[in-house]
N, CA and C atoms as an extended XYZ file, in Angstrom:
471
Properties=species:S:1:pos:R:3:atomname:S:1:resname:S:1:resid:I:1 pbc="F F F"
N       -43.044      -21.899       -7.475 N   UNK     1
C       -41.634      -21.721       -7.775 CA  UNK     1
C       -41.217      -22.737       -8.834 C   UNK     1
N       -40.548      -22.411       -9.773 N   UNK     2
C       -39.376      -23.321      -10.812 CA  UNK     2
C       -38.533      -24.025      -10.188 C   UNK     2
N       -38.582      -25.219      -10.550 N   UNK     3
C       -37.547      -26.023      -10.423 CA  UNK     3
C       -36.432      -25.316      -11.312 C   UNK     3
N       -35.531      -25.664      -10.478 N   UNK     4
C       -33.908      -25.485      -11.355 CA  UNK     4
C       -34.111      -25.899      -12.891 C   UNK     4
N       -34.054      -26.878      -13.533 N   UNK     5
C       -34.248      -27.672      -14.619 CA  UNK     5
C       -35.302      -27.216      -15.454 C   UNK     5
N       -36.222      -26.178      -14.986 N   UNK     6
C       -37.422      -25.560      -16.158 CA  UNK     6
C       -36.787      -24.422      -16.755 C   UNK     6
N       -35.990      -23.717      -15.643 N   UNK     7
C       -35.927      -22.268      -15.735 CA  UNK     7
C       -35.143      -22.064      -17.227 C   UNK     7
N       -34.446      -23.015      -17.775 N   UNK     8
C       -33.532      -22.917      -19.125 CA  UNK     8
C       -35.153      -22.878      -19.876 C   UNK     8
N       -36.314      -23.254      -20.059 N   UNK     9
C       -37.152      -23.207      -21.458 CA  UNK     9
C       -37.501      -21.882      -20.923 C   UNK     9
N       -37.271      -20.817      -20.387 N   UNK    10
C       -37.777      -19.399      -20.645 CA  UNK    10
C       -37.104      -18.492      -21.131 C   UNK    10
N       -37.577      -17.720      -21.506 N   UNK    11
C       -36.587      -16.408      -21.467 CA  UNK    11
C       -36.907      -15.173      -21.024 C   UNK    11
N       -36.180      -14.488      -20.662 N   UNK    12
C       -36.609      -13.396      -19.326 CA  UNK    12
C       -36.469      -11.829      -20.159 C   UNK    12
N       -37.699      -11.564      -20.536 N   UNK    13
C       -36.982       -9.838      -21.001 CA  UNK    13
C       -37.554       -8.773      -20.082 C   UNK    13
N       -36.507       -7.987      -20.353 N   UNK    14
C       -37.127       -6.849      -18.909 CA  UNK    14
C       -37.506       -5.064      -19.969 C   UNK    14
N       -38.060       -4.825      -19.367 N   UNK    15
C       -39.199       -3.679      -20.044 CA  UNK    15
C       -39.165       -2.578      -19.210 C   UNK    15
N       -39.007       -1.101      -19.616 N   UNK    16
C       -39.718       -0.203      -18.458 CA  UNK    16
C       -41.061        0.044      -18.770 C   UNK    16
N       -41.841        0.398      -17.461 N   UNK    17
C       -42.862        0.628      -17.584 CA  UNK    17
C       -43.123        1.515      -16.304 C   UNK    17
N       -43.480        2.630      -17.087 N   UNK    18
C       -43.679        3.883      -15.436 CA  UNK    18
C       -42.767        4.089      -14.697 C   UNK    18
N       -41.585        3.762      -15.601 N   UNK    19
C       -40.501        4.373      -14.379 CA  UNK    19
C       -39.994        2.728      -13.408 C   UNK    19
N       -40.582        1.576      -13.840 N   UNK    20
C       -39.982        0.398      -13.217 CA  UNK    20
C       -40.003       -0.528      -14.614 C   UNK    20
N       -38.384       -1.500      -14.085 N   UNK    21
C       -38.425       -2.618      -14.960 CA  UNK    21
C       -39.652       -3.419      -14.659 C   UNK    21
N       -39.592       -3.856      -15.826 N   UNK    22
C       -40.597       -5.270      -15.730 CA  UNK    22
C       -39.937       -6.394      -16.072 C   UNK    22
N       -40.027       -7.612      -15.826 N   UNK    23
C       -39.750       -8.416      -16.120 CA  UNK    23
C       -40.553       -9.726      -16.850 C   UNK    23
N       -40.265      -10.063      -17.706 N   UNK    24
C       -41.351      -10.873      -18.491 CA  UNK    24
C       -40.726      -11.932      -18.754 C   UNK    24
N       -41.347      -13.506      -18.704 N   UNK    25
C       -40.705      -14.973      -18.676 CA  UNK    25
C       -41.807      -15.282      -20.040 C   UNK    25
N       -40.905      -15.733      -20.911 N   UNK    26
C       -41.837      -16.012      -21.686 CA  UNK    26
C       -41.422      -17.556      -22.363 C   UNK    26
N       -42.067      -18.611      -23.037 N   UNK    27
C       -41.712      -19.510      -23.541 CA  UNK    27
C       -40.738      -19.636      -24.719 C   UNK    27
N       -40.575      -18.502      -25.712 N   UNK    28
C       -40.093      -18.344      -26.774 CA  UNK    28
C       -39.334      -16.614      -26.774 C   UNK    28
N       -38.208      -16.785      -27.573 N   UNK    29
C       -37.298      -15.984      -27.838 CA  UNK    29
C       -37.654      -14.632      -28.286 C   UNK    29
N       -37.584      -13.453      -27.686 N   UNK    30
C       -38.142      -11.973      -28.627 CA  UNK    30
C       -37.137      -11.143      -29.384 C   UNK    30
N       -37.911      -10.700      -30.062 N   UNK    31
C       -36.969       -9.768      -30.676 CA  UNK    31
C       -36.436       -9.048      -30.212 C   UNK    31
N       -35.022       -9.142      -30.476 N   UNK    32
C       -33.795       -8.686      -29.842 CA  UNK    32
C       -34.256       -6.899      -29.732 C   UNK    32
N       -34.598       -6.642      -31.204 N   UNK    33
C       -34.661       -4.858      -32.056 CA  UNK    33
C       -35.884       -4.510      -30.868 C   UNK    33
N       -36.997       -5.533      -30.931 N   UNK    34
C       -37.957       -4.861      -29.842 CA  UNK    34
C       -37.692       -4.609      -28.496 C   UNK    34
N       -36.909       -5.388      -28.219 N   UNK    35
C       -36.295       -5.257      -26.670 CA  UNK    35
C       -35.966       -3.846      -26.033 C   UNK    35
N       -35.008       -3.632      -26.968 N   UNK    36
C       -33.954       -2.305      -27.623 CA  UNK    36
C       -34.540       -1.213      -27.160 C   UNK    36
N       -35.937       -1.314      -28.686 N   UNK    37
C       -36.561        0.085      -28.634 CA  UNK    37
C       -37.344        0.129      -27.518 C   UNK    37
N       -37.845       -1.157      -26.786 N   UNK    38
C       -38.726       -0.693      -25.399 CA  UNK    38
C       -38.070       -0.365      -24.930 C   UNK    38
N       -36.812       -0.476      -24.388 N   UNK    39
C       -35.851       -0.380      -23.686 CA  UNK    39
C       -35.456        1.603      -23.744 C   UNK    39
N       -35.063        1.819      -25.054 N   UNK    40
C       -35.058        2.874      -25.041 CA  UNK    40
C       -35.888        4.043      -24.781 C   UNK    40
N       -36.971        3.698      -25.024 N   UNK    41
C       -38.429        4.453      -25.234 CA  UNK    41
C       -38.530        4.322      -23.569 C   UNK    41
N       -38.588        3.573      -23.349 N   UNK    42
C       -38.493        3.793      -21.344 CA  UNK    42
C       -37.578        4.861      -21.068 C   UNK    42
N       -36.448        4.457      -21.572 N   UNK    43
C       -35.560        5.435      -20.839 CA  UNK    43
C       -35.545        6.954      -20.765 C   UNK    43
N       -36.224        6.992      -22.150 N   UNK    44
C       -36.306        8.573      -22.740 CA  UNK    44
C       -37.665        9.162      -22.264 C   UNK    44
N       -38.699        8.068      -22.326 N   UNK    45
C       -39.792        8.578      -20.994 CA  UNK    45
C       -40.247        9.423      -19.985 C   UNK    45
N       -38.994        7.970      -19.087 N   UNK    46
C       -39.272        7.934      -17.764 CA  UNK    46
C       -37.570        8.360      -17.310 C   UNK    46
N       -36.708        9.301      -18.165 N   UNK    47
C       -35.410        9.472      -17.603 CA  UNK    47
C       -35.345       10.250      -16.090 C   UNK    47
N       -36.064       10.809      -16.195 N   UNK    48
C       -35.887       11.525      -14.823 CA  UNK    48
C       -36.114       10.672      -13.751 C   UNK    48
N       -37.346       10.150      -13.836 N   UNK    49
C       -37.804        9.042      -12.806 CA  UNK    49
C       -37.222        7.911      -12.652 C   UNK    49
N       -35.976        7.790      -13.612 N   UNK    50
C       -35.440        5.935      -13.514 CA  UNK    50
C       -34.338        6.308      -12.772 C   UNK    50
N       -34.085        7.655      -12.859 N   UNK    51
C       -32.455        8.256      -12.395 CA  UNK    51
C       -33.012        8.465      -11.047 C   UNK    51
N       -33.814        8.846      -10.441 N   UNK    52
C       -34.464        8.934       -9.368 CA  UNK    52
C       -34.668        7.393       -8.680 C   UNK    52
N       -35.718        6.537       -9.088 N   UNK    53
C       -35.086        5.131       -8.726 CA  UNK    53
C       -33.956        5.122       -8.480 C   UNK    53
N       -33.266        4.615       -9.400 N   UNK    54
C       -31.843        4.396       -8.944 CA  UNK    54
C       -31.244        4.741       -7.460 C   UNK    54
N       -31.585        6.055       -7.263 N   UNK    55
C       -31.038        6.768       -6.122 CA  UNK    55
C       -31.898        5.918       -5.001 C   UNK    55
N       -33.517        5.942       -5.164 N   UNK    56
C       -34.068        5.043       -4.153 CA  UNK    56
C       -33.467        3.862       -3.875 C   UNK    56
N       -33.288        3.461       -4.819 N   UNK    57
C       -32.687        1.593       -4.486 CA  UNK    57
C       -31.573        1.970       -3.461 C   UNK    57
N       -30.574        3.098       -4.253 N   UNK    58
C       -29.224        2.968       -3.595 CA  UNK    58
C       -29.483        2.809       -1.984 C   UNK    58
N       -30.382        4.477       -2.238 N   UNK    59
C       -30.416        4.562       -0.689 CA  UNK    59
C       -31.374        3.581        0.209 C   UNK    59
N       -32.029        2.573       -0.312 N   UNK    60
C       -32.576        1.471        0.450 CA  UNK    60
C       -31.683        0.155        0.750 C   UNK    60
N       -30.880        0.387       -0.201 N   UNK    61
C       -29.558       -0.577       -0.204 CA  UNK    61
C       -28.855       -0.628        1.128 C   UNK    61
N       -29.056        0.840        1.579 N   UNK    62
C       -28.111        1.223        2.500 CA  UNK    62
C       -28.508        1.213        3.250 C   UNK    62
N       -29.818        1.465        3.669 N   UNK    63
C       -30.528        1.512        4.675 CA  UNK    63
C       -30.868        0.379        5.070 C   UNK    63
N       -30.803       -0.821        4.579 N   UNK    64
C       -30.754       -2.169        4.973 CA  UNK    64
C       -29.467       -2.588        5.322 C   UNK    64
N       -28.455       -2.142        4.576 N   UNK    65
C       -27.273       -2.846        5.635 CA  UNK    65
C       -26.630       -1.979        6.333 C   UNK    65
N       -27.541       -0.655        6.458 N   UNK    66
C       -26.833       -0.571        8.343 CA  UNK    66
C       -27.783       -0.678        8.888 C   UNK    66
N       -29.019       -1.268        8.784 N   UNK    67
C       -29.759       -2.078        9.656 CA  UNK    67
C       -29.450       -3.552       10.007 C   UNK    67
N       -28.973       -3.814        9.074 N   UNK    68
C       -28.297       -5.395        9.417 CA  UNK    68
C       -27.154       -5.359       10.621 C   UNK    68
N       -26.098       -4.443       10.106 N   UNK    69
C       -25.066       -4.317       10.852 CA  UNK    69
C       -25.655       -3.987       12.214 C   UNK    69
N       -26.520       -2.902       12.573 N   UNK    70
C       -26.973       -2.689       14.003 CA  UNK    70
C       -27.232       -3.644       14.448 C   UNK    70
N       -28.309       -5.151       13.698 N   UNK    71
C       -29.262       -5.731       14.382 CA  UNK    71
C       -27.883       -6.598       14.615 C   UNK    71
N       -26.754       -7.273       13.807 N   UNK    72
C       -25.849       -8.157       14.354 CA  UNK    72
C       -25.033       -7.774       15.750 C   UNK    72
N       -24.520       -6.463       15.417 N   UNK    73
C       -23.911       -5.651       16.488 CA  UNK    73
C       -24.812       -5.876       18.019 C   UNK    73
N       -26.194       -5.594       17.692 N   UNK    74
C       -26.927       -6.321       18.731 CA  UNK    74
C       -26.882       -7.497       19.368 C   UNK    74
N       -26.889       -8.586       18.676 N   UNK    75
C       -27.109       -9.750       18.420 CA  UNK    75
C       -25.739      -10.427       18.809 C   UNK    75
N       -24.307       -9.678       18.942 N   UNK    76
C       -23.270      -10.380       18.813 CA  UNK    76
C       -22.945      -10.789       20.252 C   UNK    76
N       -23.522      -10.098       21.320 N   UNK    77
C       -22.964      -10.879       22.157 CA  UNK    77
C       -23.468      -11.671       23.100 C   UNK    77
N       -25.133      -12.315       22.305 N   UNK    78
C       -26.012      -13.216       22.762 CA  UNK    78
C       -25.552      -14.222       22.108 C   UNK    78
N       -24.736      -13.903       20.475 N   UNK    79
C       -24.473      -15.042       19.519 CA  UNK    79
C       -22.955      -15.639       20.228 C   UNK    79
N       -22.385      -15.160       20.797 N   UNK    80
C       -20.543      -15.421       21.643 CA  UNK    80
C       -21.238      -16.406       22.150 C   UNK    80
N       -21.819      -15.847       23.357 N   UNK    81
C       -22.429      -16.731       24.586 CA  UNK    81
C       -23.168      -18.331       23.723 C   UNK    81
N       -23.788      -18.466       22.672 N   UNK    82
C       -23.952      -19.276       22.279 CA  UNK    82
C       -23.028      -20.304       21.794 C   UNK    82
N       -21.816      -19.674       21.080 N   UNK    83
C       -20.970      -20.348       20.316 CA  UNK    83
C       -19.515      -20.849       21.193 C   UNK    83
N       -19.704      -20.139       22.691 N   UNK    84
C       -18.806      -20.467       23.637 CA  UNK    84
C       -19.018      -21.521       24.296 C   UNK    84
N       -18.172      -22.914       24.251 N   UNK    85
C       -17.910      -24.064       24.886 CA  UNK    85
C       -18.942      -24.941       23.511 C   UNK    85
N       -18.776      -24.551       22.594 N   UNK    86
C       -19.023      -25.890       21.750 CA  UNK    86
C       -17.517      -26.348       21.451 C   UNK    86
N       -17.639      -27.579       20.843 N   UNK    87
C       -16.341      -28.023       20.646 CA  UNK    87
C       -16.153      -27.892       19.329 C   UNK    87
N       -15.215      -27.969       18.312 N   UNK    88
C       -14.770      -27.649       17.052 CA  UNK    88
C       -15.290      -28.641       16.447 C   UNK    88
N       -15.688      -29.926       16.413 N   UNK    89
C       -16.515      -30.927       15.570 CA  UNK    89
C       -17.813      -30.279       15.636 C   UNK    89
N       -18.757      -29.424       16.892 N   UNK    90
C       -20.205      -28.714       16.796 CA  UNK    90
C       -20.104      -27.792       16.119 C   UNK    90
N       -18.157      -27.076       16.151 N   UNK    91
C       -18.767      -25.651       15.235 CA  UNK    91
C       -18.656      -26.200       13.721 C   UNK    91
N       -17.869      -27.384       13.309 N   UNK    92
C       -17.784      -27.661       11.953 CA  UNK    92
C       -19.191      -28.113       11.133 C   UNK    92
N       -19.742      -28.634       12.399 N   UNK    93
C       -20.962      -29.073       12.228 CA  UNK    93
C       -21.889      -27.997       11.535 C   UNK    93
N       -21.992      -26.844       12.276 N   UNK    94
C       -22.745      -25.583       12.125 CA  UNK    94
C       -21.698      -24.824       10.802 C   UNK    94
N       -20.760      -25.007       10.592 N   UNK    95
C       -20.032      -23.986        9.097 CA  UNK    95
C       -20.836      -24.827        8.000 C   UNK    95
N       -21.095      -26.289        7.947 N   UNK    96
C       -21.338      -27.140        7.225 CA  UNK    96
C       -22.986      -27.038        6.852 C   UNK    96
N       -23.498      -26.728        7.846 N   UNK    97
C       -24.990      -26.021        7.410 CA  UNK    97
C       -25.259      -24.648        7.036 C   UNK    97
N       -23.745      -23.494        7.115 N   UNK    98
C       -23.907      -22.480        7.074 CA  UNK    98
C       -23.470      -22.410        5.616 C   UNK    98
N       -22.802      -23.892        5.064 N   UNK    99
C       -22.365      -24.089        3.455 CA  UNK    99
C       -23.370      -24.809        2.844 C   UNK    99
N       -24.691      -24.515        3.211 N   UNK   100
C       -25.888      -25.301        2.593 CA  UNK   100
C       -25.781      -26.736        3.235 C   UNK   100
N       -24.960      -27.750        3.536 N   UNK   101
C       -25.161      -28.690        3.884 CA  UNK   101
C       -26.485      -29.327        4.708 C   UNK   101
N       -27.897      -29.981        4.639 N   UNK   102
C       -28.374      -29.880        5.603 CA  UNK   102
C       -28.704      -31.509        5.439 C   UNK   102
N       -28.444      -32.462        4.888 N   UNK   103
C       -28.459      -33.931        4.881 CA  UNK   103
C       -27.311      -34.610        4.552 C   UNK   103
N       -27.159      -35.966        5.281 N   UNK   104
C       -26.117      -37.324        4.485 CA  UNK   104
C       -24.864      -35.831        4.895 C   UNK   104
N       -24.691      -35.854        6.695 N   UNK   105
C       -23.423      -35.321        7.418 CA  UNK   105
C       -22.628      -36.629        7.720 C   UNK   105
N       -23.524      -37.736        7.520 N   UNK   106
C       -22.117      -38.699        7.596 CA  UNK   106
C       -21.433      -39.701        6.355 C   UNK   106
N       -21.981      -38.642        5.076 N   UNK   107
C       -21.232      -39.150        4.076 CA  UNK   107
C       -19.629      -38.954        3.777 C   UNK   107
N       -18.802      -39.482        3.423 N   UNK   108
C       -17.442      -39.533        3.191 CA  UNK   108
C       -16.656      -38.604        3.582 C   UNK   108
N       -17.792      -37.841        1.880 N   UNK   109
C       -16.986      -36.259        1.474 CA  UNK   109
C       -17.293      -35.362        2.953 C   UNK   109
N       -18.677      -35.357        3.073 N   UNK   110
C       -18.842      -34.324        4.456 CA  UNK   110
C       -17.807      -34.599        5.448 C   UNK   110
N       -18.003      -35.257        6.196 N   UNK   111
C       -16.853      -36.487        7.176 CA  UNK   111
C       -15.560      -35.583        7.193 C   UNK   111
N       -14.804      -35.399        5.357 N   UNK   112
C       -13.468      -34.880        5.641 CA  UNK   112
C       -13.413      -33.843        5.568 C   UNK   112
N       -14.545      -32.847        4.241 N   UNK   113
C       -14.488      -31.803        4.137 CA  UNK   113
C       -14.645      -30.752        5.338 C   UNK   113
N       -15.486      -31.816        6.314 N   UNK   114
C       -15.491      -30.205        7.080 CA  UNK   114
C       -15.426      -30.545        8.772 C   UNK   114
N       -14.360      -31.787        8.610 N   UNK   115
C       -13.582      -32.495        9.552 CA  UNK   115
C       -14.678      -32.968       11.167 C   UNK   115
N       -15.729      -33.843       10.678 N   UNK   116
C       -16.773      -33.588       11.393 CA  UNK   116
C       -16.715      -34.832       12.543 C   UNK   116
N       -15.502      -35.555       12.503 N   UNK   117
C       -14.990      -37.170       12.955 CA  UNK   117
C       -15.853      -38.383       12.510 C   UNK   117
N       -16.363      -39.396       13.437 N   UNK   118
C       -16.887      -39.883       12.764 CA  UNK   118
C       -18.188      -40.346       12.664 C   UNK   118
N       -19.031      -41.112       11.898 N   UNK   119
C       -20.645      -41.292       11.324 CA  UNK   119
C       -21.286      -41.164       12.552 C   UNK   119
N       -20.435      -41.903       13.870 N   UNK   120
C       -21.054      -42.008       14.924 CA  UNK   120
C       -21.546      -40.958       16.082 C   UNK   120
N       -20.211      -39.866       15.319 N   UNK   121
C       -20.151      -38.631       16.340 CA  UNK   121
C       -21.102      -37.529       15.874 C   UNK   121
N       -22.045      -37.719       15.216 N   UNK   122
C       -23.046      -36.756       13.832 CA  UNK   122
C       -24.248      -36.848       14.911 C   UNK   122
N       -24.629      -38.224       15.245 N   UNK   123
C       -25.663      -37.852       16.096 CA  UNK   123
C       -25.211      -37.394       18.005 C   UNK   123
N       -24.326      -37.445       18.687 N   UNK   124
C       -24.132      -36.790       18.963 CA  UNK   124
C       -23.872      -35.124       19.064 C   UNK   124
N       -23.333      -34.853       17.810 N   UNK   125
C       -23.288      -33.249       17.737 CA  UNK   125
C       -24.769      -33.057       17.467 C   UNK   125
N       -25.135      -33.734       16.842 N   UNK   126
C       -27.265      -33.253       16.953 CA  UNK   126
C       -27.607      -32.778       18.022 C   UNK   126
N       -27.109      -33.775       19.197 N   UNK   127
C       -28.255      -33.555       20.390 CA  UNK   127
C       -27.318      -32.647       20.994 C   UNK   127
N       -26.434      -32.350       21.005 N   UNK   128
C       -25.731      -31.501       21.683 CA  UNK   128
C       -26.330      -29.926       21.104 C   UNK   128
N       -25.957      -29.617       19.824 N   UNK   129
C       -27.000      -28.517       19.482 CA  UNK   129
C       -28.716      -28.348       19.664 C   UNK   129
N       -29.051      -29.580       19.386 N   UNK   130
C       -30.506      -29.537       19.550 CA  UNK   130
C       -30.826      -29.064       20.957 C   UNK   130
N       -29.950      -29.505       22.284 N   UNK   131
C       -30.426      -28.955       23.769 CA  UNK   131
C       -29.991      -27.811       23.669 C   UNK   131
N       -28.901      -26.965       23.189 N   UNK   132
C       -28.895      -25.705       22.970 CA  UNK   132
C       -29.422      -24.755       22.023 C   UNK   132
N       -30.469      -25.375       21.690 N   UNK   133
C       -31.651      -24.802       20.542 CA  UNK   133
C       -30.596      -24.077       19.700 C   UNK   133
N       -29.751      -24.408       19.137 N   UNK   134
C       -29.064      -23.254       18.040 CA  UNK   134
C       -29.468      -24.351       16.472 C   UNK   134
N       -30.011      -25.724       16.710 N   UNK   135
C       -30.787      -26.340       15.314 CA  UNK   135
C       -31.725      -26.676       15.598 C   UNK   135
N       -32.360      -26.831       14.572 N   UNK   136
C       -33.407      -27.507       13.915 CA  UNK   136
C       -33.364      -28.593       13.185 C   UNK   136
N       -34.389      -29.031       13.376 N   UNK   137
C       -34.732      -31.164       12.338 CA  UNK   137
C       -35.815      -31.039       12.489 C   UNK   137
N       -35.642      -30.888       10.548 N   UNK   138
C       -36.873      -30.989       10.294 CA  UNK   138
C       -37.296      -32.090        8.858 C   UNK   138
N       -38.116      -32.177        8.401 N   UNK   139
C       -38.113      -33.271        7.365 CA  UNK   139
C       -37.176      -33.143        6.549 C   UNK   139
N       -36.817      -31.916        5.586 N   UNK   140
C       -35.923      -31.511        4.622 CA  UNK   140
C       -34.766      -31.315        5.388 C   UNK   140
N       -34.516      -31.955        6.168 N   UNK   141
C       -32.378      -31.579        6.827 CA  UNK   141
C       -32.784      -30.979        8.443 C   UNK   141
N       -31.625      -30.807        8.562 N   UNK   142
C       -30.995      -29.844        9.899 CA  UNK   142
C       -30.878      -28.514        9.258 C   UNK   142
N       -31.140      -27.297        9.889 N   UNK   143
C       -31.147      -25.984        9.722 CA  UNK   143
C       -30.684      -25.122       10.916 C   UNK   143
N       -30.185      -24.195       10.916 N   UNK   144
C       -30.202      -23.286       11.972 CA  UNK   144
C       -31.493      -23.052       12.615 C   UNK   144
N       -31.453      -22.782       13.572 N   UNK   145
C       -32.627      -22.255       14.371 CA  UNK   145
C       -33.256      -20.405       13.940 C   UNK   145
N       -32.017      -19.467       13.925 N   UNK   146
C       -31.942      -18.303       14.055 CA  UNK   146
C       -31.230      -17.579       12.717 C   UNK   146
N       -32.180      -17.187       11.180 N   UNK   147
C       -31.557      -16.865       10.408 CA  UNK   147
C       -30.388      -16.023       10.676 C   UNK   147
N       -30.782      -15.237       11.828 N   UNK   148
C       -30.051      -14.074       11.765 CA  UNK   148
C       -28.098      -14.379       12.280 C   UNK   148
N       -28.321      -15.609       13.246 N   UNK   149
C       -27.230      -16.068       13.932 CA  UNK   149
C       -26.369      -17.059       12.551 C   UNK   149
N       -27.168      -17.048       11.720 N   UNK   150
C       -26.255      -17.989       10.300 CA  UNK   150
C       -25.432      -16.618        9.715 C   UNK   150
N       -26.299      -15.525        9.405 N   UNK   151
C       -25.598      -14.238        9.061 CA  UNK   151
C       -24.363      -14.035        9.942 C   UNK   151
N       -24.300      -13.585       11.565 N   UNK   152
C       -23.532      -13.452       12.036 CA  UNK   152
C       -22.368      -13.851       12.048 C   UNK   152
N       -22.399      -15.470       11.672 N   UNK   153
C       -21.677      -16.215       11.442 CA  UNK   153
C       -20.658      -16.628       10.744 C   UNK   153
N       -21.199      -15.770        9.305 N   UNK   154
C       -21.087      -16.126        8.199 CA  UNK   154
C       -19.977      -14.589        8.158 C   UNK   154
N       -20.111      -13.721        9.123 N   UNK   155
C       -19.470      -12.404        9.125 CA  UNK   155
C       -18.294      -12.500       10.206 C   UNK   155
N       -18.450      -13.792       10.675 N   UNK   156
C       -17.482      -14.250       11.828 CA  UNK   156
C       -16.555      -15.020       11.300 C   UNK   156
N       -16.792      -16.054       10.675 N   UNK   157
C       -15.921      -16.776       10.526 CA  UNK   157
C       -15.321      -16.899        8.883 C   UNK   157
């Protein structure tokens, strides 16, 4: 994987080929005109088949989020029972990892932004989630335990 900070020396051109984009990272800049005509020459190709894609994606689009929606709908009222009798410093705790936060919860900004009390009360809300397995600690931060219960969450609140 790229670091953040490389990804500016590439440049990304995308191509059809058989009826799928391609995507190409290359070190140096292409011609704009060549882009174009691959671009076009795909289309005029493979028109039937890209218009056809299209429709696949859509309908896989869809077919993933009403699979999502079922699996939360499932999921929602194992996720209640979880989130019932934490106290509002555990759930700020958990919005704050659900906003990427996953290190330095008892810096300043964290502290007010996401009203968490104080430096002292951070490791407390740890162990309080940690016995209710809803986190994780691990070298790189605190994480949710359950991708799927960060989704839910994230559709909850």
């Amino acid at each position: 994987m790229l670091k953040n900070n490389m990804v500016h020396n590439f440049v990304v051109h995308k191509f059809v080929y058989q009826g799928f984009f391609v995507y190409i990272c290359t070190l140096q800049p292409f011609n704009k005109a060549i882009m174009n005509r691959a671009f076009v020459y795909g289309m005029s190709v493979e028109g039937e088949n890209f218009t056809d894609r299209v429709k696949e994606t859509k309908r896989l689009k869809l077919d993933f989020e009403n699979g999502l929606q079922s699996l939360l709908a499932q999921c929602s009222g194992l996720f209640e029972q979880h989130i019932h009798g934490l106290t509002s410093y555990q759930m700020n705790f958990i919005r704050a990892i659900c906003d990427g936060v996953h290190t330095d919860f008892g810096s300043k900004t964290h502290l007010e932004e996401y009203n968490l009390g104080t430096k002292s009360n951070i490791s407390r809300i740890k162990t309080a989630l940690l016995d209710r397995e809803l986190i994780e600690i691990t070298k790189d931060g605190v994480f949710l335990e359950d991708p799927v219960f960060k989704i839910w969450l994230r559709s909850k609140v």
